[in-house]
N, C-alpha and C positions, 0 to 999 in steps of 0.2 A: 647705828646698829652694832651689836655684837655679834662675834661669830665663835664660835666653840666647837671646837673638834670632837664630837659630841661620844663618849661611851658607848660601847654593847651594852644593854642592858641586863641583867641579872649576874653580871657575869661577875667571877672571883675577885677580880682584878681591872685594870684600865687596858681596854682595849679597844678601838676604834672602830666607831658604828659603821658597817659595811652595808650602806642601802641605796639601792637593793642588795639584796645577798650575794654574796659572792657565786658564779656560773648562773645568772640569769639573765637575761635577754634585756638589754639596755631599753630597748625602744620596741612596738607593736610591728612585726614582718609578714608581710602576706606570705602564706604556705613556707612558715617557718619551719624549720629541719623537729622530726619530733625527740630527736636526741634533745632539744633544748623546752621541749612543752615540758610545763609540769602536768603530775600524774598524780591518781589518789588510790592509794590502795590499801581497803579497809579504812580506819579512821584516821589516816595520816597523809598528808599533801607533800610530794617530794617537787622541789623546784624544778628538778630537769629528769633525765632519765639514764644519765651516766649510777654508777653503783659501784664501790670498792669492793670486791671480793676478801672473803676471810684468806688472811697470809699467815703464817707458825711464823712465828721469832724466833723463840727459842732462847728467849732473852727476860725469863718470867724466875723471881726472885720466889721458890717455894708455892708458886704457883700466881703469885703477886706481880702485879703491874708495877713497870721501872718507868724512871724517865726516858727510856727508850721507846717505851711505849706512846709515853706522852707527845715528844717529836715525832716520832712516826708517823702514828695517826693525824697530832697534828697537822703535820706537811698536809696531808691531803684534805684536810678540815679548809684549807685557806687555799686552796686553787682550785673551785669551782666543781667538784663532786656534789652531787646529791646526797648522797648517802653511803655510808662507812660502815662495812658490817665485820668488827674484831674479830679478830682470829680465834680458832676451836679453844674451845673454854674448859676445860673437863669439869663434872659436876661434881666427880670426888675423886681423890689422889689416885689411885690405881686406874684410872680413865684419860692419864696423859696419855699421849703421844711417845713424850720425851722428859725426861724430868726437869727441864727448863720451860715447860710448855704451862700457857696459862690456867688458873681453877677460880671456880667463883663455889669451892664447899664448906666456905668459914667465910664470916662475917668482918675479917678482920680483912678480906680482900675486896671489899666495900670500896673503902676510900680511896685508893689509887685511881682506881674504876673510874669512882665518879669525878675527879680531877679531869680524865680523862674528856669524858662525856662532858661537863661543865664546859668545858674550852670550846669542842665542837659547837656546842647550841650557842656559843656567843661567834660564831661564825657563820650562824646562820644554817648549820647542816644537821642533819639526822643520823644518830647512829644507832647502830644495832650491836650484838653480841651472838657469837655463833655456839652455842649449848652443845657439848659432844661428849662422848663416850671412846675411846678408840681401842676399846674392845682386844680381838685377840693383837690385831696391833700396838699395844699400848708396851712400857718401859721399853722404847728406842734410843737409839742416838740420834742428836743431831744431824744434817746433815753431811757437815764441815769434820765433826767427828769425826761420822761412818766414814768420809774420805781416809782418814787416819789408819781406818780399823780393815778399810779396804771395801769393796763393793759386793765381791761374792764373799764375803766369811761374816760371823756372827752380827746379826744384828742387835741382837738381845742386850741393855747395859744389865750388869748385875749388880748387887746391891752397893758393893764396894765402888759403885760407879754412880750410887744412886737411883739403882732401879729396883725394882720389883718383880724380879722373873719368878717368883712364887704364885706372883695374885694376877696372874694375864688371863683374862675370862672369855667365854666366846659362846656361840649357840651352839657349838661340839666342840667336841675334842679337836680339832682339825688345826695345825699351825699353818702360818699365810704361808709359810716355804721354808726349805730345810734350814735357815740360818735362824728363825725367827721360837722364840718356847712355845711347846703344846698348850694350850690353854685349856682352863677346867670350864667343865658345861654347867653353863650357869641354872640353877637351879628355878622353880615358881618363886619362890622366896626372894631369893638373889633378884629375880626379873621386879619383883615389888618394890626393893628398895632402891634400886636403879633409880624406878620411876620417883621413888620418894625423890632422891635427890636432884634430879629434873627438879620437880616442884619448888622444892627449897629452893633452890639456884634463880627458879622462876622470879620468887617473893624479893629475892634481893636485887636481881634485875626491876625489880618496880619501885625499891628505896633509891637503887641509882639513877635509873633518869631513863634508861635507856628506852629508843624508838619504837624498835621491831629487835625481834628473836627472830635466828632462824634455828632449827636443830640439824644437826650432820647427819645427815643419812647416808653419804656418797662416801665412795675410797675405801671402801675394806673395814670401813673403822663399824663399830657395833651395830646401828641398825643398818649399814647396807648387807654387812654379814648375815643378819638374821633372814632379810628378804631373797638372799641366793641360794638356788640347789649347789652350789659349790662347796658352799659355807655353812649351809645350815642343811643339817641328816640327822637331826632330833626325830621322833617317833613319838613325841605329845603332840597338842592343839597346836603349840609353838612353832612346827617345823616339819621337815620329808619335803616329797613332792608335792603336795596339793601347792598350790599359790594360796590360797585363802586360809591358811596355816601361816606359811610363810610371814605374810602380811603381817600378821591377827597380833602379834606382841606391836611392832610398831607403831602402829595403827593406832593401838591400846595406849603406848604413849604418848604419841602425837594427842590424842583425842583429851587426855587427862591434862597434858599441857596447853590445850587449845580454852580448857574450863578456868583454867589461872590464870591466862593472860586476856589485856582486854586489848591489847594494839597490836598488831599487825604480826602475823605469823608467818616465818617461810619455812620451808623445808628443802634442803640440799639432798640432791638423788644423783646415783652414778648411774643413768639409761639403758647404760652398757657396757659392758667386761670386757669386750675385745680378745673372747676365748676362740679358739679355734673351729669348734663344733657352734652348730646353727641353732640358735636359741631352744627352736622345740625339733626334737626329730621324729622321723616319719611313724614313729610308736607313742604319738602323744606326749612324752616325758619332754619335761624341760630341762635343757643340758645346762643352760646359763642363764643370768638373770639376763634381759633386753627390754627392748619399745613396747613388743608388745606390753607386758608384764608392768611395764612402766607407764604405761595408759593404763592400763586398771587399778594401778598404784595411785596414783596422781588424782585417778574420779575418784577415789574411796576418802583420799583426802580432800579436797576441795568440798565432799559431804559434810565431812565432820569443822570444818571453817577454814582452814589452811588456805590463806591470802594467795600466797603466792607458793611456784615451785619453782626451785633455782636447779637447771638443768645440766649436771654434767656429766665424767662418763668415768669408767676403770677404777681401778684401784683396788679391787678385790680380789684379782686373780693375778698370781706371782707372773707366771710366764704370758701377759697380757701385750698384744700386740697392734697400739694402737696406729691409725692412719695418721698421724698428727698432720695439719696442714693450715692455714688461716680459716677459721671456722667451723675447724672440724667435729664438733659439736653440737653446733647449730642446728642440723637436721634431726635430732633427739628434741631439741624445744620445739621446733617446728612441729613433729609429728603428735605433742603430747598437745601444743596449742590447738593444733586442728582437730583434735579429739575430743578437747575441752574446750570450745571458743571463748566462753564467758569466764576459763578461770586466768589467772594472772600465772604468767609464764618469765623467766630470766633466764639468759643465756648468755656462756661464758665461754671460756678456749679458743686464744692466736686470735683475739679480738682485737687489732692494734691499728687499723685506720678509721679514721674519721667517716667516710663515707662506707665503711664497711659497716660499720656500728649502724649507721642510716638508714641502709638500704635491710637490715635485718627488721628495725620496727615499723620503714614503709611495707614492705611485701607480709607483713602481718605474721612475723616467723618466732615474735618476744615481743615481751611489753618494756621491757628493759634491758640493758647491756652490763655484764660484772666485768668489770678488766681487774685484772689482776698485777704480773708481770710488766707487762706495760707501763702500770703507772707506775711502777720503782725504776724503770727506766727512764719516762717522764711523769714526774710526777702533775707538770701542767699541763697535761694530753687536755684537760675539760678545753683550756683556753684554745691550744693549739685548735683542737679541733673547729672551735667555734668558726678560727679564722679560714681554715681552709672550708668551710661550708658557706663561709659569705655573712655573714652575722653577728654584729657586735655583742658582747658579753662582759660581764660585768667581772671586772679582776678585783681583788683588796685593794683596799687605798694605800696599803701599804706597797706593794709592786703596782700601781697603775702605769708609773710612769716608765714601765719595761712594757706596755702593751698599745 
């Protein structure tokens, strides 16, 4: 007999057939943990139910993927994730973040990409790419920077730094807080070509390989802005109080980006502001965006085909005062889940034990768990986890013998 250390298949290179795939269930366990069932949603079967959350780097060469990207992602590609969803993507330059922050609005940021993506699917995982705009937040610093620059003073970099404080766009004139530039209100025009580049960003999402899209709606960044009375005080179709205004650009993009892709769609929402006033007060007017609003949000989208919603919270409103605590999110996926039974719900924030993750998709509260944070802390939380729930799992051949 011969024995051969047998290849991934399709993959770039020589790399060692992991099968079964890496974080799956060695052997058939009665009333196995559903952290480790696989799931299908839409036209794609994820091994288990663990999920990488989008992370900034801030490590993006002109908007191009490094090989920091490539380890990174990798790391998580090989210990037992489901699926890997890259961090905010901007569709076109004035839609970073930061000027280190990733883009997919030139075809020449293709190939990195898909090195990227290539590696993962010879490890057996799914990855996605999170499509974003960040709106009147966009040319920031860094994190690691803004320590430099200090916390309460300018957030803005300017050109000499790399950024763009001319082109900061938003659904009004409104800046997120005194340190950050006013932003010009984007025009119908302006809101069309948006969407073009969505589109575009789409097409080349489908030359690279990738799983699932999600689009950023959550944190301040362009469409959760548009969906808030905070943030958005337009007087077109686009904006004011009505909600169904509010919505109507979003909505508009989600739906055109829903016609371009054929695999699996999510969409990132902030539930919640964490402003000080009660979402609607007792004169009808909505003070902030919330659950409510976020259940109507959520069925409008699940109409138009939107797989899943990835549920989290803030980041729209400067002086936001969140409860942070182990799962202090969860009850935002909970309530949109209960609203929507049938549609597919993910939830994220202070996700960081094993049985905590568990008991969120037995009590029926997500269909899936994002950790974030966590898994840069540990990046093998899949395995860890498996072991503290009682359940063999399938590690790389290449760390088997660490499990």
């Amino acid at each position: 007999m011969t024995f051969v250390n047998k290849p991934a298949p399709g993959a770039d290179q020589y790399y060692p057939f992991n099968e079964p795939p890496i974080g799956t269930l060695l052997k058939e366990v009665d009333n196995a943990p559903l952290l480790f069932q696989p799931i299908k949603i839409g036209n794609v079967t994820f091994k288990n139910r663990i999920f990488v959350a989008p992370m900034c780097q801030y490590s993006s060469d002109n908007g191009h993927a490094t090989d920091w990207h490539l380890v990174h992602i990798g790391g998580f590609a090989t210990r037992g994730v489901a699926a890997i969803c890259m961090e905010a993507t901007a569709v076109v330059p004035e839609g970073r973040i930061s000027p280190e922050d990733a883009g997919l609005w030139t075809d020449s940021q293709m190939a990195p990409l898909k090195r990227i993506v290539n590696f993962c699917h010879a490890q057996g995982v799914k990855i996605g790419v999170q499509l974003a705009h960040a709106g009147r937040k966009a040319s920031t610093f860094a994190p690691w920077v803004q320590n430099r620059v200090g916390r309460n003073a300018r957030n803005t970099a300017t050109v000499e730094e790399h950024g763009w404080p001319n082109d900061v766009v938003g659904p009004s004139p409104i800046a997120w807080s005194e340190y950050y530039v006013q932003p010009k209100e984007l025009s119908k025009e302006d809101l069309t070509g948006i969407e073009d580049a969505f589109i575009a960003a789409i097409k080349r999402c489908e030359e690279i390989g990738f799983d699932f899209i999600e689009l950023h709606g959550a944190h301040g960044y362009l469409l959760n802005s548009f969906v808030s009375p905070l943030s958005n005080v337009r007087t077109d179709d686009f904006g004011g109080q009505p909600l169904e205004n509010r919505l109507r650009w979003p909505l508009q993009l989600i739906s055109r980006c829903r016609s371009a892709w054929s695999k699996p769609l999510f969409v990132r929402i902030s539930a919640f502001e964490w402003a000080e006033e009660p979402e609607q007060g007792e004169d009808g007017l909505w003070k902030q965006f919330g659950v409510e609003q976020s259940k109507i949000y959520a069925g409008e989208m699940y109409k138009i085909g939107v797989d899943m919603v990835h549920v989290s919270s803030g980041g729209n409103w400067y002086k936001q005062h969140p409860h942070a605590r182990p799962g202090y999110q969860v009850p935002f996926a909970e309530a949109i889940k209960k609203a929507h039974p049938s549609g597919m719900v993910g939830a994220v924030g202070m996700i960081t034990e094993a049985q905590q993750a568990e008991s969120y998709l037995q009590e029926g509260k997500a269909d899936v768990v994002f950790l974030a944070r966590e898994l840069l802390r540990n990046p093998h939380w899949s395995l860890k986890a498996a072991q503290e729930l009682g359940v063999p799992v399938k590690a790389a051949c290449q760390y088997e013998r660490a499990w």
